[in-house]
C-alpha positions as CSV (number, residue, x, y, z in Angstrom):
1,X,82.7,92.4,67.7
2,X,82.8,91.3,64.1
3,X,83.3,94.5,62.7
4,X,86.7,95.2,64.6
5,X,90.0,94.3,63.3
6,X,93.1,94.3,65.3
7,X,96.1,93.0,63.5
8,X,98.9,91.1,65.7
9,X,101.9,89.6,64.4
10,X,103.4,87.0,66.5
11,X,107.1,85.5,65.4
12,X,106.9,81.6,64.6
13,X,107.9,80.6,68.2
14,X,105.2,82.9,69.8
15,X,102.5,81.4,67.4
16,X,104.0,77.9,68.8
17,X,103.4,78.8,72.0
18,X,99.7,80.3,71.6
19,X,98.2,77.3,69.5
20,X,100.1,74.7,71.9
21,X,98.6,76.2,75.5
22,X,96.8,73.9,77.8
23,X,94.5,75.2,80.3
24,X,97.8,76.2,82.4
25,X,100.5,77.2,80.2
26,X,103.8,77.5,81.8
27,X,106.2,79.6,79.4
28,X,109.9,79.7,81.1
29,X,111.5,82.2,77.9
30,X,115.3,83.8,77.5
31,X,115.4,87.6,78.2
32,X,113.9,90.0,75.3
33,X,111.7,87.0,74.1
34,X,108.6,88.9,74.1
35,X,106.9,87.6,76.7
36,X,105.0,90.6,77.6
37,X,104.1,91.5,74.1
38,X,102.6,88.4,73.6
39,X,100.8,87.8,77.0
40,X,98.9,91.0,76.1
41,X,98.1,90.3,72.3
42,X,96.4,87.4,73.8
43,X,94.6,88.8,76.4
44,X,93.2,91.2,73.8
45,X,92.4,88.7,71.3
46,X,90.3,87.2,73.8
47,X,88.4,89.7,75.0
48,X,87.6,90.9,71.8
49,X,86.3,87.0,70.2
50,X,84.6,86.3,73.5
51,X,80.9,85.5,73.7
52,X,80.8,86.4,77.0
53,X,79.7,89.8,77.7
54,X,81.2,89.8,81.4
55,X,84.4,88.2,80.1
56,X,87.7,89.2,82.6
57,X,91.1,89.2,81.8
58,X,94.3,90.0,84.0
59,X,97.8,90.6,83.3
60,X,99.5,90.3,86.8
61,X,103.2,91.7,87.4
62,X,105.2,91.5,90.4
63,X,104.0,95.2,91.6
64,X,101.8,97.4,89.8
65,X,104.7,99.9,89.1
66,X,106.2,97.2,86.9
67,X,102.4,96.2,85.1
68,X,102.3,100.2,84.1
69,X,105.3,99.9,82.9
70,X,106.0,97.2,80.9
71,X,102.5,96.6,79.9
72,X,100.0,99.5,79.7
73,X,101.2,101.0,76.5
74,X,101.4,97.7,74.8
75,X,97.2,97.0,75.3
76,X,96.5,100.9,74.3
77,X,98.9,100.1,71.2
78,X,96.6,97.2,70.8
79,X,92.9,98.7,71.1
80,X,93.4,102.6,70.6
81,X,91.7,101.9,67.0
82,X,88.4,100.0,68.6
83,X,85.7,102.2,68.2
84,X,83.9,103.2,72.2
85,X,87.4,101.4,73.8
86,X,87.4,103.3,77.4
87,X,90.7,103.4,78.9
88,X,91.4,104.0,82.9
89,X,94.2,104.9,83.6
90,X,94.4,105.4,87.1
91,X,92.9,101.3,87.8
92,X,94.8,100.3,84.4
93,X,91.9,99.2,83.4
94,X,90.4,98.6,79.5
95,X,86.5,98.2,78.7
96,X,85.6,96.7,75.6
97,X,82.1,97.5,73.7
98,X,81.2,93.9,74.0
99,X,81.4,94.3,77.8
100,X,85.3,92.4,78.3
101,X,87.3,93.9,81.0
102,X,91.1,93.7,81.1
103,X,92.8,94.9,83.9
104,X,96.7,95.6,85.0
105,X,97.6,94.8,88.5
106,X,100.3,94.2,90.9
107,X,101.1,91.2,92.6
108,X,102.2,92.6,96.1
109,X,98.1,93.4,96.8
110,X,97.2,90.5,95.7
111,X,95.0,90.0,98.7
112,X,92.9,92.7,96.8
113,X,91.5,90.1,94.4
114,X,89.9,87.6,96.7
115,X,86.4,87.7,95.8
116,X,86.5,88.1,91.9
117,X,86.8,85.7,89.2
118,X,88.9,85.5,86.2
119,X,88.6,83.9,83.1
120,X,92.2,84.6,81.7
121,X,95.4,85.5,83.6
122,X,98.7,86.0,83.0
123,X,101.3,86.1,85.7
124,X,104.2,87.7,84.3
125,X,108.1,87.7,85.4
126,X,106.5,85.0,87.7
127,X,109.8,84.1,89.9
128,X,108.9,87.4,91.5
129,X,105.8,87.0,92.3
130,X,105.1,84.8,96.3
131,X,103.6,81.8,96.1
132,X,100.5,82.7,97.9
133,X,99.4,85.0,95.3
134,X,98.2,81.7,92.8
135,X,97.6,79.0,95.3
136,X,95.4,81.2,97.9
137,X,94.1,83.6,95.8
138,X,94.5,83.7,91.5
139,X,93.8,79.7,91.0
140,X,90.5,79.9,93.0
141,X,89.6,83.2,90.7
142,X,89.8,80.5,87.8
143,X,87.3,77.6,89.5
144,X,83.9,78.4,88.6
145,X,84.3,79.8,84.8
146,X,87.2,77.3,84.1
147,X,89.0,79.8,83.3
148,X,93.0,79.9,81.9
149,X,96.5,81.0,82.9
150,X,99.6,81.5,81.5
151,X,102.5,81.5,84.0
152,X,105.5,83.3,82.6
153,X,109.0,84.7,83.4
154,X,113.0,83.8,83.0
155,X,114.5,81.8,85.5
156,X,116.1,83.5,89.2
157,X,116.7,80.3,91.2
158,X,114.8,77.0,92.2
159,X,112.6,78.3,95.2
160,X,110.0,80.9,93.7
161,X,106.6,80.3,91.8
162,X,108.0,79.9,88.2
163,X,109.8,76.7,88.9
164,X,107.4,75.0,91.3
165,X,104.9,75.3,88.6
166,X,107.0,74.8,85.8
167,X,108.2,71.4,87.2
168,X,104.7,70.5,88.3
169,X,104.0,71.0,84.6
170,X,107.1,69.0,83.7
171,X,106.7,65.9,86.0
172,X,102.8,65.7,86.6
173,X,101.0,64.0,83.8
174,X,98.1,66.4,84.1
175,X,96.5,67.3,80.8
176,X,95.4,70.8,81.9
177,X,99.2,72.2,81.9
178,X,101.5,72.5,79.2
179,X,105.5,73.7,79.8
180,X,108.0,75.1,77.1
181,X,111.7,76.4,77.8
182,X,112.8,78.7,74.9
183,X,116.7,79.2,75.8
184,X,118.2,82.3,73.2
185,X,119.0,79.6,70.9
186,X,115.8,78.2,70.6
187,X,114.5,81.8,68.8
188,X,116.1,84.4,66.6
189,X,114.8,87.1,68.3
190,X,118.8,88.1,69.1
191,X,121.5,87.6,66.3
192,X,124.5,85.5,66.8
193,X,126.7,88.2,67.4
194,X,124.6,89.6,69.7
195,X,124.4,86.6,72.2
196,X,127.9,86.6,71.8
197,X,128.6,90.3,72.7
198,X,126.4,89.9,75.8
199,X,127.6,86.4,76.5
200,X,131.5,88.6,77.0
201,X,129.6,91.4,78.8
202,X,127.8,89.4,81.6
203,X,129.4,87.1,84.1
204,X,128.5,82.7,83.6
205,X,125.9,82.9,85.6
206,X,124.0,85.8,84.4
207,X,124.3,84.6,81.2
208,X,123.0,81.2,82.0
209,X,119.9,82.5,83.7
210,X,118.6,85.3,81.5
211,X,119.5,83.9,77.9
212,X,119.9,80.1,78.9
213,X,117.1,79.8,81.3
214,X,118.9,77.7,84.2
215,X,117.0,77.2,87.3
216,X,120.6,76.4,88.6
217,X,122.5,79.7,88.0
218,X,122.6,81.4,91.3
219,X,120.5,84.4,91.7
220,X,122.2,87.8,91.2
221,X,123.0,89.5,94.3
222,X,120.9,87.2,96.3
223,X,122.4,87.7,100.4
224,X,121.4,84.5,102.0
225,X,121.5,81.6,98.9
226,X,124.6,80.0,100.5
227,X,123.6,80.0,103.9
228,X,119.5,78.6,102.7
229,X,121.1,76.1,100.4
230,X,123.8,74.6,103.2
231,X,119.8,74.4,105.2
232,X,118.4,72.4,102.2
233,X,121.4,70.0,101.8
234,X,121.6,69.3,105.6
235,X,118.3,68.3,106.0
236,X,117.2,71.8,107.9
237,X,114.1,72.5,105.7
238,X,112.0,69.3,106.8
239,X,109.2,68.3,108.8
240,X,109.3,70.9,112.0
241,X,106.0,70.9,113.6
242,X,105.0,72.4,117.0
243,X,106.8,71.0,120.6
244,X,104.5,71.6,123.7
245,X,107.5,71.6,125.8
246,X,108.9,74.2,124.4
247,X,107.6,78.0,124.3
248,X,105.9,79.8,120.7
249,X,107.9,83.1,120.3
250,X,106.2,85.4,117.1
251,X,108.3,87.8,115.3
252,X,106.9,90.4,113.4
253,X,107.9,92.6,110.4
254,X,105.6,95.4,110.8
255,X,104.3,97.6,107.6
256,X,103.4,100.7,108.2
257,X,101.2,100.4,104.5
258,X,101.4,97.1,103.1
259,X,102.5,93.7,104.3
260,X,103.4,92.6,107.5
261,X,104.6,89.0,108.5
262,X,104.3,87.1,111.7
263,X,106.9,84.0,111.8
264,X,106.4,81.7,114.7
265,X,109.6,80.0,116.4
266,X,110.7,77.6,119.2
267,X,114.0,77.2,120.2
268,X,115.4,74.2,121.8
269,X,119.3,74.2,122.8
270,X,121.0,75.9,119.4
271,X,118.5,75.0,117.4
272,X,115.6,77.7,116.0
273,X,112.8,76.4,115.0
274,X,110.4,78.3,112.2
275,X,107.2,76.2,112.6
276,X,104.7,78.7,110.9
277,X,104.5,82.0,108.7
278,X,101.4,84.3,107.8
279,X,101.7,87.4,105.9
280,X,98.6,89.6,106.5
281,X,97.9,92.9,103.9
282,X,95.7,96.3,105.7
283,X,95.2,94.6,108.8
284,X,94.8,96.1,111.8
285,X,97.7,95.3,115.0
286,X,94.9,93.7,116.9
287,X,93.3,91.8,114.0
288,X,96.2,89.9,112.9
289,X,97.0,88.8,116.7
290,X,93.4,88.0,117.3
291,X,93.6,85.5,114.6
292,X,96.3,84.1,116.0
293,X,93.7,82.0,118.2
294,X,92.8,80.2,115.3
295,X,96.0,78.4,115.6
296,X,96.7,74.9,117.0
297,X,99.6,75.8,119.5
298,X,99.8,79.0,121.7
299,X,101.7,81.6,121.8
300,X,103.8,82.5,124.8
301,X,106.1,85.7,123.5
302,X,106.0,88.3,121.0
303,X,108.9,90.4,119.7
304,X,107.9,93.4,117.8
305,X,111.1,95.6,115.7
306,X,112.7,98.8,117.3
307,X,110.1,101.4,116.3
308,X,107.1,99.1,117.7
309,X,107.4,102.1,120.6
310,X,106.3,104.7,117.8
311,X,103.4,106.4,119.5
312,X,100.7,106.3,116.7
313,X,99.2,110.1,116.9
314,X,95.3,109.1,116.3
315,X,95.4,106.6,119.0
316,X,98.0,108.1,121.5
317,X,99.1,104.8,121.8
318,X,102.4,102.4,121.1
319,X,102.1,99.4,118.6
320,X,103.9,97.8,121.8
321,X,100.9,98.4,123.6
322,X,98.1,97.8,121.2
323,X,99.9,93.9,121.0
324,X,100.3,93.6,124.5
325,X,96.6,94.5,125.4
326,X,95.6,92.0,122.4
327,X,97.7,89.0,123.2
328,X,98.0,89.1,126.8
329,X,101.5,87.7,127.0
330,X,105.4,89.4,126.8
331,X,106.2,91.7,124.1
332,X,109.6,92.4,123.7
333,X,111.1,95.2,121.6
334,X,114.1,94.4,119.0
335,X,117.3,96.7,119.5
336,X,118.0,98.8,116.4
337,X,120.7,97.6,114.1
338,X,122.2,100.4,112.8
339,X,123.4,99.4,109.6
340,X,121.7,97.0,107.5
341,X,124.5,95.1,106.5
342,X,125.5,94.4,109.9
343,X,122.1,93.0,110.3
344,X,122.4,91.0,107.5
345,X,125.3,89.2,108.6
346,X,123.6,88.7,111.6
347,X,121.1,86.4,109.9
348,X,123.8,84.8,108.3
349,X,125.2,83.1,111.0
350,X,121.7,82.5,112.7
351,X,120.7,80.6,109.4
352,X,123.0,77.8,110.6
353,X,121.1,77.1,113.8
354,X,117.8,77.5,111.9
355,X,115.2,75.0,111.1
356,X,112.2,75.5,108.8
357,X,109.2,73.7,108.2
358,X,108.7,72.4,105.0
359,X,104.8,72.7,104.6
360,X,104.4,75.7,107.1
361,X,106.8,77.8,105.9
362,X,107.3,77.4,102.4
363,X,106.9,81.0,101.4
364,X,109.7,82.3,103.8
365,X,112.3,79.8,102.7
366,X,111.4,80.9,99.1
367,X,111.7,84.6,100.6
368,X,115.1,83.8,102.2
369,X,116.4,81.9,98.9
370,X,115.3,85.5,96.7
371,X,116.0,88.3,99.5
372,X,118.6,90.2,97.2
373,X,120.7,93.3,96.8
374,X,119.1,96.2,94.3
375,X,120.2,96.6,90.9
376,X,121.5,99.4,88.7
377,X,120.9,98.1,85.3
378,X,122.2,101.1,83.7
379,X,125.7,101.2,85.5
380,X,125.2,97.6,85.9
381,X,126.6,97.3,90.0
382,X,124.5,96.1,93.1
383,X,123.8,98.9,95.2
384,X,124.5,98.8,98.6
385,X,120.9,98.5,99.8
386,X,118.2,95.5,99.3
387,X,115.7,95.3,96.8
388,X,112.4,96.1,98.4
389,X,110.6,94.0,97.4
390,X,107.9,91.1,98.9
391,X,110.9,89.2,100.2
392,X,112.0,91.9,102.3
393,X,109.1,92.3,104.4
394,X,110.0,87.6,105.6
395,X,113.5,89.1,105.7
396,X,112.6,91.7,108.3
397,X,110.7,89.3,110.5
398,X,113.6,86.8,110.9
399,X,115.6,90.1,111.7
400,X,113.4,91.3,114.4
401,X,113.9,87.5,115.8
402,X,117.8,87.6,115.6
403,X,117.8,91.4,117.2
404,X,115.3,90.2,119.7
405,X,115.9,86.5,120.8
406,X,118.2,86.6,123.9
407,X,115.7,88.5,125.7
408,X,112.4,86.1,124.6
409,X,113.8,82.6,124.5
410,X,116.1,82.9,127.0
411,X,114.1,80.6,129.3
412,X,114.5,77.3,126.7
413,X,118.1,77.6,126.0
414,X,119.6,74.2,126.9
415,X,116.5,72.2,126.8
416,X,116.3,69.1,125.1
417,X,114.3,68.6,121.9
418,X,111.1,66.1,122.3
419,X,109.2,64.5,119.2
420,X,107.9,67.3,116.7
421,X,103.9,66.5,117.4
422,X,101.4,69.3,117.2
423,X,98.7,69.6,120.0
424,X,95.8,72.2,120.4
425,X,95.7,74.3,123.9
426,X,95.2,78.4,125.0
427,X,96.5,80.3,121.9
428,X,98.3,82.5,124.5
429,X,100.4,82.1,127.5
């Protein structure tokens, strides 16, 4: 595409950033950088200077709300002018004459990818985006064309996506990743007097997140920090592994449309136990607990929330029943909490009998750790309901267990731990 010319002025720092990317370029930038502007000026430059004529790109937000959003009308600014450019806008999708594909997508389907390959991505405002979604599913994209990332976002705590991989970049002496921290004084995107006036307007630890970037700042209106971080420092997130003396109890958080998320538990004494965690996206009831067999410990109860005895209309039958004729073993429903709040504090004190896996269940402790309160930037207040976002759906599982527990573990209480050693045996029962 010789003949097109698409101009693109990056500041000095952006150019800094493009020439110095490694194969994995982790870019941890102050709010109103540019971060988005810039991960889509390169995706276009590439598309439009490959050779390849099946070259794919992908800008990846947390949801697909947010990639419309913030990032469609920057790649039509972009390519309007290309001569036989085709635009989609219902799959946020651009098709270049040379046969390059960009597309905008949404992190919480990111099951929806498996399969294709990629030969750039960009995962923006990634400290919102699980875990899962690059080690299970956007890295393998990347394998077979060696193809490039750039992992972006401000900071919102130390257990998310953007600070593993930042301090993998950081401590690893691997030549394929590159890391960069641009605080607000690092750039002049903002004037002095600006940083000031929003230093005045925004509490210390706002300020030190979004302009600073400190991984240490506490995450704004996050419910359960305190209560994770007292787990980290007293040795709670560890090694947990499957007990045969003990009983497997799964809770589930159970999306109607989307996600659902099966944690597995034992209790011994006071002590909960969170030994495993699966998320599953458009699976069927039955699916998810058939492939439960494929585990190396059984399981011996299930605890479904309150409206697992909704009557599904095309089936005429409950969710209660569909897991008990699946799974074979007790299914217990979860009383309704009436409030949220009043659930929430519930987990609150549970968190200090809980115990988490390190390895297992990495991607509910980061859940836990980011499960916060919604935001109204404009008034600038949390709201008095949850964010919905990923994290809600690990919330709601360890909810269903605290609503649900007497009645399912009842029979362990008051037995005695034994060595954490995992066996194989019936996956129910």
């Amino acid at each position: 595409m010789s003949d097109v010319n698409v101009q693109i002025n990056f500041r000095p720092e952006q150019a800094r950033l493009y020439s110095t990317a490694a194969r994995f370029a982790v870019r941890v930038v102050h709010r109103r950088f540019g971060k988005t502007f810039q991960a889509i000026a390169e995706l276009t430059a590439d598309a439009l200077t490959t050779q390849l004529g099946d070259w794919r790109g992908f800008y990846i937000a947390p949801t697909f709300k947010q990639a419309k959003r913030i990032a469609w009308d920057y790649i039509k600014q972009f390519t309007r002018d290309i001569p036989a450019i085709q635009f989609n806008e219902q799959e946020l999708r651009v098709d270049f004459p040379n046969g390059a594909r960009i597309q905008l997508l949404g992190a919480e389907t990111y099951d929806s990818l498996r399969g294709q390959y990629a030969d750039r991505v960009v995962l923006d405002e990634a400290q919102l985006i699980p875990s899962p979604a690059w080690k299970l599913v956007i890295r393998p994209m990347l394998a077979d064309r060696n193809g490039r990332a750039v992992i972006q976002g401000t900071p919102a705590g130390r257990h998310n996506l953007l600070f593993e991989l930042y301090e993998y970049a950081r401590t690893q002496d691997d030549p394929d990743w590159s890391h960069h921290i641009l605080t607000v004084h690092d750039t002049d995107v903002l004037s002095p007097n600006e940083v000031k006036a929003m230093q005045r307007e925004m509490s210390d630890a706002e300020f030190q997140q979004e302009l600073l970037c400190s991984f240490n700042a506490a995450i704004r209106g996050a419910y359960l920090a305190k209560e994770m971080q007292q787990a980290q420092e007293q040795g709670r997130i560890t090694q947990v592994k499957y007990d045969s003396i003990l009983d497997t109890v799964v809770s589930l958080d159970l999306g109607w449309s989307d996600l659902m998320v099966a944690t597995f538990w034992q209790n011994a004494g006071t002590e909960h136990r969170a030994i495993y965690c699966r998320a599953y996206q458009h699976t069927k009831l039955s699916d998810m607990v058939r492939d439960w067999e494929t585990l190396p410990f059984p399981v011996n109860h299930i605890i479904l929330p309150h409206d697992g005895n909704v009557t599904d209309l095309s089936t005429g039958t409950t969710r209660k029943e569909i897991v008990e004729q699946a799974s074979g073993v007790p299914v217990t429903i979860a009383p309704r909490c009436r409030q949220k709040h009043e659930a929430i504090e519930q987990v609150r004190h549970f968190l200090s009998h809980a115990w988490f896996d390190q390895e297992d269940t990495t991607t509910l402790v980061e859940a836990l750790f980011g499960y916060r309160s919604d935001y109204d930037e404009l008034r600038r207040v949390h709201k008095m309901t949850p964010l919905h976002s990923w994290e809600s759906h690990y919330f709601d599982s360890v909810q269903t267990y605290v609503l649900g527990m007497h009645q399912a573990v009842s029979p362990n209480w008051g037995r005695l731990p034994s060595a954490f050693q995992p066996r194989s045996g019936r996956r129910f029962g």
